[in-house]
C-alpha positions in Angstrom: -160.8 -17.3 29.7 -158.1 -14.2 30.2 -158.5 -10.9 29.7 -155.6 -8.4 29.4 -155.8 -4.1 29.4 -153.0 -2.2 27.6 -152.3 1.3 28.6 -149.7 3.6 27.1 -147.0 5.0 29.1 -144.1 7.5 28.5 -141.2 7.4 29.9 -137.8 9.3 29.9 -133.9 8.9 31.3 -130.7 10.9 31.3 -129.0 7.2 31.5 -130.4 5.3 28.1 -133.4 3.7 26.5 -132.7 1.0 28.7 -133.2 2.8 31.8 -136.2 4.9 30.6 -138.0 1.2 29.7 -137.1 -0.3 33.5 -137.7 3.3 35.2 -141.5 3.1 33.4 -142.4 -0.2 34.0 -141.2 -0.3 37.8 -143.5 3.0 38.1 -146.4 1.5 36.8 -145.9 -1.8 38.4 -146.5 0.4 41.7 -150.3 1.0 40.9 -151.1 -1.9 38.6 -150.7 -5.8 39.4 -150.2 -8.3 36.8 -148.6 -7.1 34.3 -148.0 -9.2 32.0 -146.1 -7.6 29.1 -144.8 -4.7 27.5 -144.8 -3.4 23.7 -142.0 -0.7 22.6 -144.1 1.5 20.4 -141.5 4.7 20.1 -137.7 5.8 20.7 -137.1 9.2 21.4 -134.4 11.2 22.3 -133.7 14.8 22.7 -130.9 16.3 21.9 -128.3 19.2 23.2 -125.1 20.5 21.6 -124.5 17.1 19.4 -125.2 15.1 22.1 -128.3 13.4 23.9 -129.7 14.3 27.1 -132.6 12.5 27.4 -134.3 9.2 25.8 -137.3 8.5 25.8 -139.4 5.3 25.2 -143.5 5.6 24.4 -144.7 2.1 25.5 -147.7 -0.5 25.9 -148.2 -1.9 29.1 -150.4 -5.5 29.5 -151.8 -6.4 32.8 -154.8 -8.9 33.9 -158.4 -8.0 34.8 -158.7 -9.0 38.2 -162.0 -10.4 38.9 
């Protein structure tokens, strides 16, 4: 039998929403091992003079219980 965890992380980029996804998951790939998967619950950006300056993503991380 497998167990998984989900935690919820936000992240953000001055790039795109792309980044802000890869930028969040490589950050919490440095304290968590075996992640499995990732769920894109929110798409944010702010917003300066007409234009964006930051995205941000709101997301659900997977990883395995290690036993």
């Amino acid at each position: 039998m497998s167990v998984a965890k989900v935690i919820e992380v936000v992240s953000s980029s001055s790039k795109s929403f792309d980044d802000a996804i890869q930028q969040g998951l490589a950050e919490t790939a440095t304290s968590l091992k075996g992640i499995s998967g990732i769920e894109i619950i929110n798409w944010t950006a702010d917003v300066e003079n007409d234009k964006i300056v930051s995205y941000k993503v709101t997301m659900h991380i997977a990883f395995k219980i290690q036993r």
